[in-house]
C-alpha positions, 0 to 999 in steps of 0.5 A: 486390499484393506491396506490400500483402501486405508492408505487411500483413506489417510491420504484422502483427509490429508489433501482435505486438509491441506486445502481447507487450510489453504483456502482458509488461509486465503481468505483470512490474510486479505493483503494486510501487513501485520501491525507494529514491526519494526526489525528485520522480518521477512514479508513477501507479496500478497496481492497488493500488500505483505504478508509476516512468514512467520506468521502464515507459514501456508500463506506463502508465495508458493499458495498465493498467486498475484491475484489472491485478494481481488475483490467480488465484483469481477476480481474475486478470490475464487482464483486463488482457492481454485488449485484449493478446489481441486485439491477437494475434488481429489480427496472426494475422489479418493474417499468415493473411490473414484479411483476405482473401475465404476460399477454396471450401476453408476456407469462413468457419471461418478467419474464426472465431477469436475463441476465442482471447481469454480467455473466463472474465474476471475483471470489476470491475463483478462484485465488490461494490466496483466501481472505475470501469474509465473516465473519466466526469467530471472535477473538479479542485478549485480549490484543491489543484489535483488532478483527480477522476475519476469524480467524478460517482459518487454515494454515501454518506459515512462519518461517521468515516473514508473509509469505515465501520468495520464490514466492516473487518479488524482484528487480536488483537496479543495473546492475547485473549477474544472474549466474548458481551457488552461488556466482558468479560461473558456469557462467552468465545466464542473464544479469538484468538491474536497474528495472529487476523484477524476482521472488525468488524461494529460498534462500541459505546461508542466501544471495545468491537468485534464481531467474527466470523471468516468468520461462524463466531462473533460476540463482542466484544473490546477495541478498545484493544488491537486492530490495524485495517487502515489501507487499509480505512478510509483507502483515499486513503493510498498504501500501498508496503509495501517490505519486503514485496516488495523491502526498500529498508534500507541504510546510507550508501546501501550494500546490507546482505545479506540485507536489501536487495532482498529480501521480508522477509515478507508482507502482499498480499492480495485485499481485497474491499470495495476490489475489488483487491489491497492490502497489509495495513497496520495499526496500533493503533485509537488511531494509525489515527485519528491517521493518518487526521487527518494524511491529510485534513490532507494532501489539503487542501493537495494531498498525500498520505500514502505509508506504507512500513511500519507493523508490523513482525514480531519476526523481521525486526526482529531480523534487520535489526538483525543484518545492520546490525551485520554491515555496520556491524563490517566496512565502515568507512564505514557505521560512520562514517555511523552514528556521526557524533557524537552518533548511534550504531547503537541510534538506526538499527535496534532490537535488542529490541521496538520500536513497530514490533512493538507496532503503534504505529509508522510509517515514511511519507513524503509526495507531491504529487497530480496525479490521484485517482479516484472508487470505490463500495465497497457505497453508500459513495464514496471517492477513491484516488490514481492520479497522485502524484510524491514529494516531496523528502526529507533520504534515501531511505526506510530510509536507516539513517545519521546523514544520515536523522536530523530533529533536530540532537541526540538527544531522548528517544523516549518523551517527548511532547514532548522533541522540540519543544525540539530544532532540526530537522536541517540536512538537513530539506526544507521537504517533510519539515517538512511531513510532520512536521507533518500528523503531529505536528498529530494528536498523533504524535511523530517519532522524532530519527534518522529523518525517516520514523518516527512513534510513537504514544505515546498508544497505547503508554500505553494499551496498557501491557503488553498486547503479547508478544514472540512472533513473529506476522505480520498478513498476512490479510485477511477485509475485507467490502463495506460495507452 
């Protein structure tokens, strides 16, 4: 009997142990990539973002269901640690021992503690978008070599992008007019501020946008002008928005302060019509569809799209610019880096408005799918990334130095084409031409100094000088479920 009681004692503080350890595990690794890789590691979905395996080797898809890393107002973690729980609730069993018959004094209440486990729980299969929380079927396609999940969800397809414009966020960068008809006409029903979030209900000639802000309102504004959230529409994407968790800027590999690892501001919400937190990433309209050819072009060939960052605020523009020239006045090395001929600190960090700010910029990088997943959002199918390793770069990501440069020789930035006259850099891996050229296929110019940095000079032109140099931030997300 003593060598059952000890067999049940051991295996008791084990399952305690393995559940402590996982529920510590979920609530440590919220989603967030680790910074500064840059090779050929392996990531697999958490949530909305990816996880290093390496790194978190009882973090695995195995522990961690699509919901792990909701957020506590009605989307919490607490689905995540339930099998964890339970795992608690056996070993308090085991240690009572419960297993045994109850005693003429405790009756069978002992026996009756499946309180502990979380009643109030968040479910996916509740939420209007409902990603598949198991496994029904298996596809992988011949020729990308990449295995479907669920594939056997049925659903309809979005014409444009992934998935349908109408229920997606967009963003006034500029002060604008919502009016009761296209074109400026019928009059003004509200006045949107730089930052505004709203929610695209429909699309008419190919430009005019209406909008509502939580159904308050409805009227239409320019969509030419206007930012869209690329996850809404493009949700295949890996989105790794590093300066909004831990900045991964640095200079010869070495940390500027105040810049690297810290959160320079921030962009993760609850997004609904995805049923899971995402970062909110957006661009110009014109530059979304670009990134959306680039992306299809991507997945053809078994790759994906990881974007890092796309608008940046004013404030930290300038900010990182300040602390790079810091770093760079006191630290020899990093100035030799950055001024390894023809190059110099102005090709590395702007110290005025940049695309980045005008939202017609791009910093992403690329990596090879091994696994996706089939979701519903409303009647709409989609696929999103769950298995992916990076691809091999000249640098790590935000590598501000002469090592991350594309090009052997600076070109001009605002030419469509200077570039193409320009031999690529030394440095550049068959993986970074790749990236380059899903990019540059759809129309997107690289920028010579560094091999992760794309603009949209189409829609900077068009844009004109309909942007401001006040200091705002898209950080909402007001994303609807597709009828």
């Amino acid at each position: 009997m003593g060598i059952v009681v000890t067999v049940f004692t051991v295996f008791a503080v084990f399952t305690a142990v393995v559940a402590a350890r996982r529920i510590q595990g979920i609530r440590q690794f919220d989603g967030r990539a680790p910074a500064g890789i840059y090779g050929t590691r392996i990531f697999q979905r958490k949530g909305a973002g990816f996880v290093e395996m390496k790194r978190c080797f009882l973090v695995s898809r195995l522990f961690l269901p699509p919901s792990a890393g909701r957020d506590a107002g009605g989307h919490s973690r607490r689905r995540a640690e339930r099998p964890a729980a339970a795992l608690l609730l056996a070993a308090a069993l085991l240690l009572t021992g419960c297993g045994a018959a109850p005693s003429p004094e405790s009756g069978t209440g002992a026996a009756s503690t499946g309180s502990t486990t979380p009643s109030s729980v968040s479910s996916a299969a509740s939420a209007p978008s409902t990603p598949p929380t198991s496994t029904t079927t298996v596809y992988r396609d011949p020729q990308t070599g990449i295995a479907y999940d669920n594939n056997d969800l049925t659903g309809k397809t979005a014409e444009r992008f992934e998935l349908p414009l109408e229920g997606a966020t967009g963003f006034a960068p500029v002060a604008m007019d919502a009016t009761a008809a296209p074109q400026g006409a019928g009059g003004t029903v509200a006045s949107l501020s730089p930052g505004d979030a709203f929610t695209i209900l429909e699309e008419k000639d190919g430009r005019w946008w209406r909008v509502t802000q939580d159904d308050a309102w409805t009227g239409w504004v320019d969509s030419t002008y206007c930012y869209l959230n690329i996850p809404d529409v493009v949700p295949s994407i890996v989105f790794d928005n590093t300066n909004a968790y831990s900045s991964v800027f640095v200079s010869s590999g070495k940390s500027i302060p105040g810049i690297t690892g810290e959160k320079l501001y921030d962009s993760r919400r609850w997004n609904e019509r995805l049923g899971e937190e995402q970062y909110v990433v957006a661009a110009n309209y014109i530059m979304v569809k670009k990134i959306y050819t680039a992306q299809q072009a991507a997945l053809a060939d078994g790759y994906t799209l990881v974007i890092n960052e796309t608008f940046r605020p004013f404030d930290v523009q300038l900010d990182v610019a300040g602390k790079l020239k810091a770093l760079y006045a006191e630290d020899a090395g990093v100035k030799a880096g950055i001024d390894k001929s023809p190059w110099g600190i102005g090709w590395f960090i702007a110290s005025k408005l940049s695309t980045h700010q005008i939202g017609c910029a791009m910093d992403v990088s690329l990596a090879r799918v091994n696994r996706m997943e089939v979701r519903l959002s409303g009647g709409y199918r989609y696929a999103v990334v769950t298995d992916a390793a990076l691809c091999g770069m000249p640098t790590a990501m935000h590598e501000l130095s002469s090592a991350a440069v594309c090009l052997k020789q600076p070109v001009n930035s605002y030419s469509k084409t200077a570039w193409k006259s320009a031999d690529p850099a030394d440095s550049m891996t068959e993986d970074a031409l790749r990236l380059q050229k899903y990019c540059t296929d759809t129309g997107l110019s690289p920028l010579a100094s560094e091999w992760w940095h794309f603009n949209d000079l189409e829609a900077k032109e068009a844009i004109g000088s309909h942007y401001t140099t006040e200091v705002f931030y898209i950080d909402d997300c007001l994303s609807r479920v597709p009828e």
